[in-house]
C-alpha positions in Angstrom: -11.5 22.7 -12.1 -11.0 19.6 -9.5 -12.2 20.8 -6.4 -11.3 19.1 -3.0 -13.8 19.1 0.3 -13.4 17.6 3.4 -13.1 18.0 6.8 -9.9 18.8 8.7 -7.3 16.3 8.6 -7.9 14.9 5.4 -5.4 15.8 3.5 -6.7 18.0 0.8 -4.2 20.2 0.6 -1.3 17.3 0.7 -3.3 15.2 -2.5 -4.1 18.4 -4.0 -1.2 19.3 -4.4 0.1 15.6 -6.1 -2.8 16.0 -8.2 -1.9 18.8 -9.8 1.5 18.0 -12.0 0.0 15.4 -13.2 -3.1 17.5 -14.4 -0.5 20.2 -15.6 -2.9 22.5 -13.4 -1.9 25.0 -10.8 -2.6 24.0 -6.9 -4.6 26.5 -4.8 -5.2 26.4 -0.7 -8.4 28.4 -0.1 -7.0 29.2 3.2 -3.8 30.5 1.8 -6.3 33.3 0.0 -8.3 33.9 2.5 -4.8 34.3 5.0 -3.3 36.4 2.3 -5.9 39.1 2.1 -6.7 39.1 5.6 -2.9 39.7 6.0 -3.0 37.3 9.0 -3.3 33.6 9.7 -7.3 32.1 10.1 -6.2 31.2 13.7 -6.1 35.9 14.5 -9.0 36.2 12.0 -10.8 33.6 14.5 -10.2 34.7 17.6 -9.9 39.2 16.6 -13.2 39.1 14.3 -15.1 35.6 15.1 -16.1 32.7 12.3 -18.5 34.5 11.1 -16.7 37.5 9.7 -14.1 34.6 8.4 -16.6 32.6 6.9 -17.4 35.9 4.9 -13.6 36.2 3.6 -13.8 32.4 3.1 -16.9 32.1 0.9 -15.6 35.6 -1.4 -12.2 33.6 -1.7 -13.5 30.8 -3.0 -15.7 32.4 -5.4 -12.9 34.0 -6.6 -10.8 31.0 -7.3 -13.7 29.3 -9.0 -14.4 31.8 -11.1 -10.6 31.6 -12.4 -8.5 29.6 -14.7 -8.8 25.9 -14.5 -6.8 24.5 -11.2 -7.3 21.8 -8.5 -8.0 23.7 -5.3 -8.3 22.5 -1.9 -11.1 24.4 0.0 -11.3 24.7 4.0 -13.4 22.9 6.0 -16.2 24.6 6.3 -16.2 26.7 3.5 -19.4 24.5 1.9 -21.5 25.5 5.0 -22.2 28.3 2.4 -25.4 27.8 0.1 -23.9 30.1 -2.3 -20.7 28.1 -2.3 -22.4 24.7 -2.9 -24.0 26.4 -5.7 -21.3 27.4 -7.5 -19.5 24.1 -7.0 -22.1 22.5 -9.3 -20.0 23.8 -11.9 -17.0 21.5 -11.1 -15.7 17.9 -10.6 -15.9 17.9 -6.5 -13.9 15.1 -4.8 -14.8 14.4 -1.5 -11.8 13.2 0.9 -13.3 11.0 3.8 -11.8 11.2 6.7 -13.4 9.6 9.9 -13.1 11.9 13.0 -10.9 9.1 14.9 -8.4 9.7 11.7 -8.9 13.7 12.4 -8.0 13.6 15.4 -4.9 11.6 15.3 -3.8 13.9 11.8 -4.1 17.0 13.5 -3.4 15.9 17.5 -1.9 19.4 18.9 -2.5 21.2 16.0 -2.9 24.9 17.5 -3.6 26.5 14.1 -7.2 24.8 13.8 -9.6 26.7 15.9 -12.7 23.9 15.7 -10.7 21.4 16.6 -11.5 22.6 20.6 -15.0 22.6 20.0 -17.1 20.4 22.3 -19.5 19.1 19.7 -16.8 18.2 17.4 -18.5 14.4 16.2 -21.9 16.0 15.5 -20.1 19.1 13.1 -18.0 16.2 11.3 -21.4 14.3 10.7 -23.3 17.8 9.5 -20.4 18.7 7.1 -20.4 14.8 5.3 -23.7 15.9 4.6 -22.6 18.9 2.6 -19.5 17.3 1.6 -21.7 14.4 0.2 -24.5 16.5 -1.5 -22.0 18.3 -3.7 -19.3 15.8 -4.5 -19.1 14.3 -7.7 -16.8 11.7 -6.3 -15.9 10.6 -3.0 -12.5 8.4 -1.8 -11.5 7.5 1.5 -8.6 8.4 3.2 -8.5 7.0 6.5 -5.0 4.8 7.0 -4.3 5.6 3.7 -1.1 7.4 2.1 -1.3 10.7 0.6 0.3 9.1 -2.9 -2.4 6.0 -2.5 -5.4 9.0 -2.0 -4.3 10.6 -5.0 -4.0 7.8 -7.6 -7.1 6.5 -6.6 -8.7 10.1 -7.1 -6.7 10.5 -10.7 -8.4 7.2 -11.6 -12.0 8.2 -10.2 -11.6 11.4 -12.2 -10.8 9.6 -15.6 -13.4 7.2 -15.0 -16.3 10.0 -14.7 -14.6 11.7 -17.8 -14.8 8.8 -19.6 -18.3 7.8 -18.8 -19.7 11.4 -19.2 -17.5 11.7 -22.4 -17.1 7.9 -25.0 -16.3 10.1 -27.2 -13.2 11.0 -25.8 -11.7 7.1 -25.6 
């Protein structure tokens, strides 16, 4: 399983989804899940039942996809604000997309389908979540002014590295 953190605007679901043919694995949105069995977009789940209630439909998604066949899955945001979702990532390769919050703004500028993005303290909840992102990635690759192609062969190459160096056998 190749999971993908970061915060908004860095393209996980874009890269995850040229990371995946090349894998032969399937691609899966966390926030597709969570919209599907919600049976409404996270922007309604926001605003009718509040983040919290979200977060709760975010972290069972997740746990759901990780418990399931092999894939590379782009989770939301904040879904590793969770302890129980850091947790289970242990189990997986976790790639960290860095994104600076200058590059988050201009990716998702008038973007009315992202709720935080309003938020006052915006720079000090990107700075919390690099600390999560950080303390459960396996690898981390930068983003900013970067294409979503470029972003995805350098993680393709970071992954085969770390397999490589867990696994000489496998050369």
């Amino acid at each position: 399983m190749i999971v993908l953190v970061g915060f908004m605007g860095a393209g996980k679901t874009t890269v995850g989804r040229l990371l995946a043919a090349p894998l032969g694995l399937p691609f899966t949105d966390t926030d597709h899940v969570v919209e599907a069995r919600a049976g409404r977009p996270i922007p309604e789940v926001f605003r009718t039942d509040g983040e919290d209630a979200f977060r709760d439909l975010e972290e069972r998604a997740v746990a759901d996809v990780l418990a399931g066949p092999a894939a590379v899955v782009s989770l939301g945001g904040g879904a590793c604000g969770r302890a129980a979702t850091r947790e289970r990532l242990r189990a997986h390769t976790v790639v960290h997309l860095r994104v600076s919050l200058e590059q988050t703004r201009a990716r998702t500028a008038g973007d009315a389908n992202r709720p935080l993005l309003q938020r006052p303290d915006l720079a000090e909840l990107h700075a919390a979540r690099q600390r999560l992102y950080d303390e459960v990635a396996t690898v981390a690759v930068p983003t900013d002014g970067r294409a979503a192609e470029e972003v995805a062969r350098d993680v393709l190459g970071r992954i085969e590295t770390q397999r490589t160096a867990r696994d000489p056998e496998d050369r």
